[in-house]
Each structure stands twice: as structure tokens, then as C-alpha cells.
N, C-alpha and C positions, 0 to 999 in steps of 0.2 A: 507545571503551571496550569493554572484554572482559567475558565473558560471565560472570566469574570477578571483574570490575572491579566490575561492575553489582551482582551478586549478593551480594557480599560489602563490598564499598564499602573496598578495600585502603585503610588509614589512613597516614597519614603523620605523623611521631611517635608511634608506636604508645611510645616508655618503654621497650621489651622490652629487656633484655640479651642479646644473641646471643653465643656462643662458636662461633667459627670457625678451623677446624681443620685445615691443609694445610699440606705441605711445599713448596707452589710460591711463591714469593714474591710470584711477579705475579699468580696467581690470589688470592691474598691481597690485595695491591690494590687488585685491582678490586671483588672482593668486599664488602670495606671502602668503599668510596667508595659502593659502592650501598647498601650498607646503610646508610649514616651517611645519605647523600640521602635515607631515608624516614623517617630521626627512629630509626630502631636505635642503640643500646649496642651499642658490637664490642668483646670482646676477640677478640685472637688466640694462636694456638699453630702453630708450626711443628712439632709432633713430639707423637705419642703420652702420654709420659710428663709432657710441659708442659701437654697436655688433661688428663691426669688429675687434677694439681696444682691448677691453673685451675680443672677445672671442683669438687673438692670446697672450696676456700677459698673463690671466689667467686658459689656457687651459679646459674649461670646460668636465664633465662628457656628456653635452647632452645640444643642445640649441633648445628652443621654440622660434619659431620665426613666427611673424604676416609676413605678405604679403605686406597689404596697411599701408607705413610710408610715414612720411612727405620728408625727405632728400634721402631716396635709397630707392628701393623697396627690402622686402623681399629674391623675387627671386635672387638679384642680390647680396644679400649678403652672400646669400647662394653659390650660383657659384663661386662669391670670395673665400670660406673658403673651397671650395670643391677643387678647383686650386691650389689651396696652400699646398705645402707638410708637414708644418707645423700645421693644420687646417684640413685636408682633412680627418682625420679617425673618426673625434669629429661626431657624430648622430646629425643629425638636424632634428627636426619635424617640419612642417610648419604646425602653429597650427591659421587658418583665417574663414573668412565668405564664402570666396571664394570657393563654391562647386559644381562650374560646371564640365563639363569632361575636357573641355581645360585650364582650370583654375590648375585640377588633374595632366595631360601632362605635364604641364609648370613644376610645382612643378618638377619633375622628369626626364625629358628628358632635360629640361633649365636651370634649379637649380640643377638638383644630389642631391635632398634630400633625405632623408631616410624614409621620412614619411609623408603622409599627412592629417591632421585630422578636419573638420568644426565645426566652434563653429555655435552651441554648441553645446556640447559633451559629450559624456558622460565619466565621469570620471573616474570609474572603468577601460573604453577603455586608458584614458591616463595614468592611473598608469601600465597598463598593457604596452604600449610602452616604457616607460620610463625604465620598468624592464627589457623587451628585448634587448633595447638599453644598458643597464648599464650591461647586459651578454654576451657580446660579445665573452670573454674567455672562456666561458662555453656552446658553440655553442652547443655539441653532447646532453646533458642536454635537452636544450630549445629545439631543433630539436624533441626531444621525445615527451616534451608535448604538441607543439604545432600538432605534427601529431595524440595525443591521443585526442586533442579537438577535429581536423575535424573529425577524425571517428566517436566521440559522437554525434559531432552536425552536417550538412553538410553548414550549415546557417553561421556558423565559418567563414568556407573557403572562402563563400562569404565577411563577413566581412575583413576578412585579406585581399583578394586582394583588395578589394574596399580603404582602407586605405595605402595599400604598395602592387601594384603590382610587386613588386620588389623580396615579397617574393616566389610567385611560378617564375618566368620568369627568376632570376639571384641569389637568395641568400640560397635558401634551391632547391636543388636539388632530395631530399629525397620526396618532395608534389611534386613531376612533376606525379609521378602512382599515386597517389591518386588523383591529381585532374580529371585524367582519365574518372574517379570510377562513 
């Protein structure tokens, strides 16, 4: 059991609905198969403008969305559904190859995603977003364990920002003293 297993206790049939969103077919596949294997809701989208469709008619729990598609780029589907009052509170991970630091930026300061993770990945790491993401109600909760991770690990904290600097700089105010430390 992972450290990530332990601490958060990854659920299987979490109910979520996931919108996943890639032009690979086979990435799509596999995708899908893992997902459905932990109790996830998948739709799918092979192209930008089918995410956009998708995600306002069937308002999803959380969309996994690539970067490099054929008709919109990622990014730009993202800042669509982030603009949109309708769309704008839905969790997006941009989940790509793309793992530069301006690549990271983009994701965040261009798009307003909420996450960004390179394949590949490790998985544990994305059942672990996907839970965070799916707690949004339960903020004071997750705020605990995520602040009892970085005390165990300090390695954590690097992870977490490295994937969502978003969490110490705007969304958990609580790691602003601890990342001090």
C-alpha cells in the first residue's frame, strides 16, 4: 500500500463521473478500463469541441483533458469551461506529455486548470487528484490530511506543488506556515 493508499484510503466506486478527453484511441482505452475498474463514470471525447459539448450538457464530476488534440488545443478548452459560469467550478486535470515549466504555466496561468499531471504517471498520484477534486465540500477534512502528509514527508510538498501550484499560492492557506518550515 502506497503512502498516498494509506493516507487517503483510494475508494473504489467512488460514483464520480469523469470526462476524459484525448485523441489517442488507445490511451482512451486504457484509460477507460482503469477507470471503470475503480467504480468511475467515463465519458469520452476524442477532440476539443466534443469536451466542450460533453462537458456543458453533461456536467461532469472532473475532466481529464490531453493538451495536444487535433481540432482545439487542450489549453483552450480549458479556458473555455473555466469562462463560463456554467462550467467554471467542474476540476480539470490536464493530464499530457507536456512537462516543461512553460508548458506547467500555460496549464495555469492560460487555461485556469486545476491540475497538472505528465504522462506518465503515476497512478496512485491520479486517483489521488481525482479524490481531491471529487472533495471539494469536505475542504476542512482534506486540509488536515493533506497538511499531515507534508509533516510526514517534506518530499509531499514538493510533489503537490510541482503538480498544482495553486495549492500553497491560492487554494489551501493553511500550507502557507508550513511551507516556511
Amino acid at each position: 500500500m502506497t503512502m498516498l493508499e494509506s493516507e487517503f484510503k483510494v475508494k473504489k466506486d467512488s460514483g464520480m463521473h469523469v470526462l476524459l478527453v484525448d485523441d489517442e484511441p488507445d490511451f482512451l482505452d486504457v484509460m477507460n478500463r482503469l477507470l471503470d475498474k475503480h467504480g468511475y463514470m467515463v465519458s469520452e471525447a476524442s477532440s476539443g469541441r466534443s469536451a466542450l459539448k460533453l462537458a456543458r450538457n453533461n456536467h461532469p464530476d472532473a475532466i481529464l483533458l490531453d493538451v495536444m488534440m487535433g481540432d482545439k488545443s487542450g489549453w483552450d478548452v480549458c479556458r473555455a469551461l473555466k469562462s463560463n459560469p456554467e462550467t467554471k467550478d467542474i476540476p480539470i486535470i490536464m493530464l499530457t506529455v507536456m512537462a516543461e515549466d512553460e508548458s506547467i504555466k500555460r496549464s495555469f496561468k492560460y487555461a485556469d486548470a486545476d491540475w497538472h499531471v505528465t504522462k506518465p504517471f503515476d497512478i496512485d498520484l491520479l486517483f489521488f487528484i481525482l479524490q481531491t477534486a471529487s472533495h471539494r465540500d469536505d475542504q476542512p477534512k482534506l486540509e488536515k490530511k493533506i497538511a499531515s502528509l507534508i509533516k510526514k514527508d517534506r518530499k509531499m510538498k514538493k510533489v503537490l506543488e510541482m503538480i498544482n501550484p495553486k495549492l500553497i499560492d491560492h487554494n489551501y492557506d493553511f500550507l502557507k506556515s508550513i511551507s516556511k518550515k
